[in-house]
C-alpha positions, -999 to +999 in steps of 0.1 A: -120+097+117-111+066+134-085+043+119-104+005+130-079-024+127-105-035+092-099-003+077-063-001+082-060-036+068-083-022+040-054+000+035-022-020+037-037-045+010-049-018-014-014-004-011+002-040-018-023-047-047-010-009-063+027-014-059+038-030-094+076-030-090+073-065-074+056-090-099+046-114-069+019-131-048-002-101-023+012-127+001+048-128-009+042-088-010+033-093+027+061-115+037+082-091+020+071-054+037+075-073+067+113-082+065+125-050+041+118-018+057+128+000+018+101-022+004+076-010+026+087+028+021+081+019-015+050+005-010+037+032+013+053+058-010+034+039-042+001+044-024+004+077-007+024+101-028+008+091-060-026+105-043-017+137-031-004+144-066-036+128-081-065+146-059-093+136-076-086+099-063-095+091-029-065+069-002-051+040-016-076+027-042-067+003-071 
């Protein structure tokens, strides 16, 4: 499988959109994985861990 730049962006912004513990804008979300490297963790940890525990859903869908 090859990871095109659309589909990684696909990604990142389904992983923003399904991170809840920040109540702000997908852009502040943005700004805001840029500049905190623990918000990003949380973010990638939010999309990622959450579906290996559930199976039946497939990478980072909202």
């Amino acid at each position: 499988m090859v990871l095109t730049p659309p589909l990684l962006r696909r990604i990142a912004l389904n992983a923003l959109n399904q991170e809840t513990t920040y109540k702000r804008s997908l852009r502040q979300k943005m700004k805001r994985t840029a500049m905190d490297n623990d918000y990003m963790i949380q973010v990638l940890n939010s999309c990622f861990i959450d579906d290996i525990l559930d199976s039946s859903k497939s990478l980072c869908q909202a």
